[in-house]
C-alpha positions as CSV (number, residue, x, y, z in Angstrom):
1,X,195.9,197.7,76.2
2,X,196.8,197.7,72.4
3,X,196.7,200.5,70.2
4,X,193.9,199.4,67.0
5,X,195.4,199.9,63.9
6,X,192.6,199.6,61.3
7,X,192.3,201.2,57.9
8,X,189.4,202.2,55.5
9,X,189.4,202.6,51.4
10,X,187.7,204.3,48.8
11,X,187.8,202.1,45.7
12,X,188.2,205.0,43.1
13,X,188.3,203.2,39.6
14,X,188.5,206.4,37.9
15,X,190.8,208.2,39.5
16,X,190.7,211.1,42.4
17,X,188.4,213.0,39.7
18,X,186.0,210.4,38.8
19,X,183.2,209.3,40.7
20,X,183.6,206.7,43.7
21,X,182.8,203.2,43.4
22,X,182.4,201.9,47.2
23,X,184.1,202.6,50.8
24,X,185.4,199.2,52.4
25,X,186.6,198.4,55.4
26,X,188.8,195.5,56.0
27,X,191.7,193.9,57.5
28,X,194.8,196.4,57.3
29,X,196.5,193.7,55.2
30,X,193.8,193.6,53.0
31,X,193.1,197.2,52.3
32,X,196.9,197.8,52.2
33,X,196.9,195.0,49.5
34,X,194.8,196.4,47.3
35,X,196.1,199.9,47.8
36,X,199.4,198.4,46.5
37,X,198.7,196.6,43.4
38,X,196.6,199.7,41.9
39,X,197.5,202.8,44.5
40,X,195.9,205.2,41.6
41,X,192.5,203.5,42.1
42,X,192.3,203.6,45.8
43,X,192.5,206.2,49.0
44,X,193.6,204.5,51.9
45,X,192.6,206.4,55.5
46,X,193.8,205.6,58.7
47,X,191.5,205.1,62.1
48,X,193.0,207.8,64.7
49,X,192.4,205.5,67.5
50,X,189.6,207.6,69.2
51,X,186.1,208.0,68.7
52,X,183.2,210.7,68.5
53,X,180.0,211.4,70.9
54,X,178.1,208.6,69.4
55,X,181.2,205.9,69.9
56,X,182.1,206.0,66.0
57,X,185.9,205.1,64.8
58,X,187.1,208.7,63.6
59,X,189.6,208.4,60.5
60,X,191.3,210.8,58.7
61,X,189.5,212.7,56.1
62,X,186.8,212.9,58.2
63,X,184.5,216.2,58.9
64,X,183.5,216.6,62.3
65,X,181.0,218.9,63.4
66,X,181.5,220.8,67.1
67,X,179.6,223.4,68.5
68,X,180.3,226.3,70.8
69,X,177.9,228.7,72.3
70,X,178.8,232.5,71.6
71,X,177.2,235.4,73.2
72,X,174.3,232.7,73.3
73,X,174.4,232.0,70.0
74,X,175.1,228.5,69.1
75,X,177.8,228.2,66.4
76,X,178.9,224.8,64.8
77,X,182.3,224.8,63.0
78,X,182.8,221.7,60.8
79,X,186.7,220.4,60.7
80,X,188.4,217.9,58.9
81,X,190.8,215.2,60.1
82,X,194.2,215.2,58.8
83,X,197.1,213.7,59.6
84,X,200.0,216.1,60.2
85,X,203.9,214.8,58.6
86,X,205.4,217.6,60.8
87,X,203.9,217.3,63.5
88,X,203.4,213.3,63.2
89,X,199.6,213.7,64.8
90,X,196.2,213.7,63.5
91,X,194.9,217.4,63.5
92,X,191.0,219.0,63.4
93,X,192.0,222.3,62.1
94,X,194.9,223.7,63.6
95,X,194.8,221.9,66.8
96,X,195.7,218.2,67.5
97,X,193.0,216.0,66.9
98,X,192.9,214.6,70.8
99,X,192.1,219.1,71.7
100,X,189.2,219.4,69.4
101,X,186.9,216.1,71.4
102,X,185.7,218.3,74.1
103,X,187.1,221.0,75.7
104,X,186.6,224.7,77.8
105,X,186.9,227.0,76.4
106,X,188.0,229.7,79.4
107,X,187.9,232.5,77.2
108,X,184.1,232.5,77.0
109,X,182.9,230.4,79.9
110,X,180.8,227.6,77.4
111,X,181.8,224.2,77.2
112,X,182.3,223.1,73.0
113,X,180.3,219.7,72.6
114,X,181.7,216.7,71.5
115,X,182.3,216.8,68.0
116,X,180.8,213.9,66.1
117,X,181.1,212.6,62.6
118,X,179.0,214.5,60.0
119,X,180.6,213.4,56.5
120,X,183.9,212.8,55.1
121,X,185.5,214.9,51.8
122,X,184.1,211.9,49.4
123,X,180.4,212.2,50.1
124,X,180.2,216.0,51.7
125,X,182.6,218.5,50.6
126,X,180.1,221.0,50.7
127,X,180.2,220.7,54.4
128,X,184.0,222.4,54.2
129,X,182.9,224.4,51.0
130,X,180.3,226.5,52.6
131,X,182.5,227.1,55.8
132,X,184.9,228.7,54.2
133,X,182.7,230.8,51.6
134,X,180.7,232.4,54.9
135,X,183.9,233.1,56.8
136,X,185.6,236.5,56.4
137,X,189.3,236.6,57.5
């Protein structure tokens, strides 16, 4: 079996400030093309090689939305994909990305569902945003 190596872009004729154009999806070659003749007007993401609950490609800069049940409350963390230089792995968080698609959590006896895409940081931020404002540490 071969490993997929596919990429996504965000055509960003303004700059990382200004508002987004389009997201494409091409051939690497192509994406990786364009990326290189104007690499200020365009955010090249990488597919991870795995897939969410509903068979989606996962790519980095993705948010991904996983539920655990506490005390019998249900509680839905959103994590963004990233891809680690140290550790040369795509992360969720702090764990590798391949921990975070369904797990056991022995701890507390509840299984944590099967993330699934929810947004990316282009088009919902807020998704991270609001996380982070609720949480206390």
């Amino acid at each position: 079996m071969t490993r997929q190596i596919k990429f996504r872009a965000w055509h960003m004729p303004f700059g990382s400030k200004g508002p987004m154009q389009q997201m494409f999806r091409s051939q690497a070659s192509s994406v990786l093309s364009f990326a290189e003749m104007n690499p200020d007007a365009y955010i090249v993401e990488q597919f991870t090689g795995l897939k969410d609950k509903n068979g989606k490609d996962i790519y980095e800069r993705d948010i991904l939305a996983t539920s655990s049940k506490i005390g019998g409350k249900l509680i839905t963390d959103y994590l963004k994909v990233d891809w680690r230089e140290d550790y040369a792995g795509f992360f969720c968080g702090e764990k590798p990305l391949y921990a975070c698609l369904g797990e056991w959590d022995n701890d507390i006896k509840y299984p944590q569902t099967f993330p699934e895409i929810v947004g990316n940081v282009h088009t919902k931020p807020e998704l991270l945003e609001a996380q982070h404002d609720t949480r206390t540490d």
